[in-house]
C-alpha positions as CSV (number, residue, x, y, z in Angstrom):
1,X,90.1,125.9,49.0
2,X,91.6,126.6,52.9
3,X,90.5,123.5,55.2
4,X,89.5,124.9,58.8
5,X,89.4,123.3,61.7
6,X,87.3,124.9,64.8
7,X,88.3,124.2,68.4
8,X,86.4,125.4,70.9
9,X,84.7,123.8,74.4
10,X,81.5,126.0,73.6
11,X,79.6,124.3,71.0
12,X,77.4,127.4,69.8
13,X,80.7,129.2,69.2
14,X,82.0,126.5,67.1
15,X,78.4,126.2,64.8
16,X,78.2,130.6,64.7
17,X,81.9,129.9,63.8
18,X,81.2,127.5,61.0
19,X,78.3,129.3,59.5
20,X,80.3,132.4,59.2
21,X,83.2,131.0,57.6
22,X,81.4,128.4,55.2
23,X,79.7,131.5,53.8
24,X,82.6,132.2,52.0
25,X,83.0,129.7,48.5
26,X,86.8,129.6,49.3
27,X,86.8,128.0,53.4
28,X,85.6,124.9,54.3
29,X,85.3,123.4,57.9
30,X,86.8,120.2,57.8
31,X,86.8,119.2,61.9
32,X,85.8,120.7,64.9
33,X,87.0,120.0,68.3
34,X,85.8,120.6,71.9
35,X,89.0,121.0,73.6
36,X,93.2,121.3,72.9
37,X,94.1,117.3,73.0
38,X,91.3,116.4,70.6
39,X,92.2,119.2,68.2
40,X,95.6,118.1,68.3
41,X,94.1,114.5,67.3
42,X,91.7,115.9,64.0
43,X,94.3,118.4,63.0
44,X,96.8,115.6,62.4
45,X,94.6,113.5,61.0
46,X,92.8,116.1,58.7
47,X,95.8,118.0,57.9
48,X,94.0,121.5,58.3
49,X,95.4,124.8,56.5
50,X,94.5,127.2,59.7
51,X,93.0,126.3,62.6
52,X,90.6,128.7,65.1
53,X,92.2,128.0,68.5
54,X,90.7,129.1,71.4
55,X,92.2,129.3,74.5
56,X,90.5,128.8,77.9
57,X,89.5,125.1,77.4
58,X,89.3,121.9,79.7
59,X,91.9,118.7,79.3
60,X,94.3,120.8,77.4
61,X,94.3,124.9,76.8
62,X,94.5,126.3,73.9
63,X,98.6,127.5,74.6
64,X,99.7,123.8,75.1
65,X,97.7,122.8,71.9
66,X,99.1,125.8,70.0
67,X,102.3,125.1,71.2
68,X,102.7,121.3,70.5
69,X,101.2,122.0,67.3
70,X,103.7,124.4,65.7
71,X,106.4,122.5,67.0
72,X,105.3,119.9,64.3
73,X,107.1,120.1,60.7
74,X,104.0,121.0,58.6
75,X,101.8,122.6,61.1
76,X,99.2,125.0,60.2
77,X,98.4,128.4,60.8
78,X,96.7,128.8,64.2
79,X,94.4,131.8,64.6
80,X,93.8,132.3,68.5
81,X,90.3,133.4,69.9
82,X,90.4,135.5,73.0
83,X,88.9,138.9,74.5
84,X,90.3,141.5,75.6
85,X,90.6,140.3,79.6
86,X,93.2,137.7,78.2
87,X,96.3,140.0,77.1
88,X,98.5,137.1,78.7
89,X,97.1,134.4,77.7
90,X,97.1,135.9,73.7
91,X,101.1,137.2,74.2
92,X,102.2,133.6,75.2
93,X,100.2,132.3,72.5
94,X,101.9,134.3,70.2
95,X,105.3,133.9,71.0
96,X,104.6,130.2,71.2
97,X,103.9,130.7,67.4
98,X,100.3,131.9,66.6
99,X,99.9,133.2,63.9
100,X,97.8,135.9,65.0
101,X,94.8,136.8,67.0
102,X,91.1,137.1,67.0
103,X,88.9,139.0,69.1
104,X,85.2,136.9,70.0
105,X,83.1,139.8,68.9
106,X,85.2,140.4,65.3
107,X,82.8,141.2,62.7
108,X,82.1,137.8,60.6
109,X,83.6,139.4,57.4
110,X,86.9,140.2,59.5
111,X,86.9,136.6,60.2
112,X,87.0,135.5,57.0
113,X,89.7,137.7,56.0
114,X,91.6,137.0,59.0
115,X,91.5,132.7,58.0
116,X,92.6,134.0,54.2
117,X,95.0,136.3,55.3
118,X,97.0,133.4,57.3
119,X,96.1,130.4,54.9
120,X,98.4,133.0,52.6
121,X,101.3,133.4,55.3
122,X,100.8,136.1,56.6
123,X,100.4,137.1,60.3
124,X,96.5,138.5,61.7
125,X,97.1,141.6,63.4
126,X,94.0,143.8,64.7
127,X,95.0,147.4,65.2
128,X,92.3,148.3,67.5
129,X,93.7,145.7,69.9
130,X,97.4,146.7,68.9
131,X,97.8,149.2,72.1
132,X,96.5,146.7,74.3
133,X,98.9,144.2,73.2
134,X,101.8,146.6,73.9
135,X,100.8,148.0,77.3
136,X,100.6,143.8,78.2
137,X,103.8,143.4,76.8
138,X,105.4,145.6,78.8
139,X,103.8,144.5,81.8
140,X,104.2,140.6,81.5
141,X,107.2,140.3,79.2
142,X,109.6,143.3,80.1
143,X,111.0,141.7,83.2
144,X,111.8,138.0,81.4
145,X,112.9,138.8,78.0
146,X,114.9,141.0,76.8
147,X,114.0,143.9,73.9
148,X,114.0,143.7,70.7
149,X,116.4,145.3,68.8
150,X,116.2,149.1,68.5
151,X,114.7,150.4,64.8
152,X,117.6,152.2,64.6
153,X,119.0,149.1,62.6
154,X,116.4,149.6,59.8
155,X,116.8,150.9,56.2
156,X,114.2,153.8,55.8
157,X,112.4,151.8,53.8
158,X,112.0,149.1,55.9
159,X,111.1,151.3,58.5
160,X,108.3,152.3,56.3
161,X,107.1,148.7,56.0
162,X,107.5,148.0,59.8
163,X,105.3,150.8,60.6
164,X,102.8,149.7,58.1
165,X,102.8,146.4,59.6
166,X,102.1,147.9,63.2
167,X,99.4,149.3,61.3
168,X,97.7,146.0,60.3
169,X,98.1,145.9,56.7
170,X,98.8,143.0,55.1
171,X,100.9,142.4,52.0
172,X,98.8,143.4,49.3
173,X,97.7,147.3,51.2
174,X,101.7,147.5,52.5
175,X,102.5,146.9,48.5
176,X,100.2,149.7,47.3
177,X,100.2,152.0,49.6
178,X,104.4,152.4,48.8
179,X,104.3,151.4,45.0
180,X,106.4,147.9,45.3
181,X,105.7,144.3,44.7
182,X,104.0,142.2,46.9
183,X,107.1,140.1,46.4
184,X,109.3,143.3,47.7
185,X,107.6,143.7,50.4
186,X,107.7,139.6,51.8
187,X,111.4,140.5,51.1
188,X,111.3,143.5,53.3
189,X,109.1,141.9,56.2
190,X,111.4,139.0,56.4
191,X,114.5,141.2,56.6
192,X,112.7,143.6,59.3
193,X,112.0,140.1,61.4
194,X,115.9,139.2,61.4
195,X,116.8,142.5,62.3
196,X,114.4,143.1,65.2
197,X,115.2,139.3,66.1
198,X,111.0,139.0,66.2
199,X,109.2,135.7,65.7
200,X,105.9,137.1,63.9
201,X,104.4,140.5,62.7
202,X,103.0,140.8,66.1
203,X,106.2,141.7,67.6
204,X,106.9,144.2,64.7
205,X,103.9,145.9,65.7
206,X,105.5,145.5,69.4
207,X,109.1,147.4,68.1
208,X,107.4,150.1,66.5
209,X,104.9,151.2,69.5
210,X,107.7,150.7,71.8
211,X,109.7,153.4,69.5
212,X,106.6,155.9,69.3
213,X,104.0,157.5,71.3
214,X,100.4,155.5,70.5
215,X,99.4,156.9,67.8
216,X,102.0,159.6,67.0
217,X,104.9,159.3,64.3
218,X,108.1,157.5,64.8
219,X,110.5,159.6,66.9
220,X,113.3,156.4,65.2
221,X,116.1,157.6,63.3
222,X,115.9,156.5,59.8
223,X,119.0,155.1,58.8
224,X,120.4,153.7,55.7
């Protein structure tokens, strides 16, 4: 069973919220919380496995509240709500540690799967949203941080999991889709993230754009 806990200043968002997720045997909402400080109260009190975080809220945003709470030693896996007009807000977030994203109009079986997907570990991505994310990226970050490595530094086969990753497929599709274990490919992922010096899958997705045209194939050398 993953706990839930919903924060969010607009109380009809949090009870559509609930309803969708609780429709699934497997999630239960444990808390819900009107704004950033008082999530950060229920969530260490309840303990939550993943928590929907938005992020425009009042008394404390939804980045300090994400941020505080992955700086703790268990924290849980934060799923950030946004829309598309808050690139900037959603690429802070997710260096700060989120575990991925949500768009406010995702279809309610996509938010199920999104809560399961980072209960398990793994990072949300959504891969309509993906070429948004990079054009902000560029804009916001390009200036203040420096690049990630270059994909030259990947294996061609972990250059095939990075660019399945940009893709949005999580561990099980990346495991069939090139015929190796689900165990392999938590091996590859983890080696692609120390390579690329990247934080989350997010910024794998970020690599690989940055490498290729949107949309076309990967103009990266594959080395061995």
């Amino acid at each position: 069973m993953i706990d839930l806990l919903i924060v969010d200043d607009d109380a009809l968002v949090r009870s559509g919220l609930s309803l969708i997720v609780q429709s699934d045997s497997g999630i239960r909402v444990v808390g819900e919380a009107p704004d950033g400080e008082e999530g950060l109260r229920v969530a260490r009190a309840l303990q939550p496995d993943v928590v929907l975080m938005d992020i425009r809220m009042p008394v404390m945003d939804g980045l300090a509240a994400t941020e505080i709470l992955k700086s703790d030693d268990a924290s849980p896996a934060v799923l950030v709500l946004t829309t598309f007009d808050t690139d900037e807000y959603l690429l802070h977030a997710l260096r700060l540690g989120a575990n991925g994203f949500l768009l406010k109009d995702t279809p309610p079986r996509d938010i199920i799967d999104a809560v399961k997907k980072v209960s398990d570990g793994e990072s949300m991505l959504s891969p309509s949203a993906v070429g948004r994310l990079v054009s902000a990226w560029r804009e916001h970050d390009s200036r203040s941080n420096p690049p990630v490595n270059s994909l030259d530094v990947l294996s061609s086969r972990e250059l095939e999991v990075a660019i399945a990753v940009s893709e949005g497929l999580s561990n099980a599709e990346i495991s069939a889709s090139l015929y190796m274990s689900i165990a392999t490919v938590k091996t590859y992922v983890s080696r692609i993230l120390s390579k690329l010096d990247c934080t989350n899958r997010v910024q794998i997705a970020i690599a690989v754009f940055e490498s290729r045209p949107l949309g076309g194939r990967s103009r990266t050398r594959r080395t061995r």
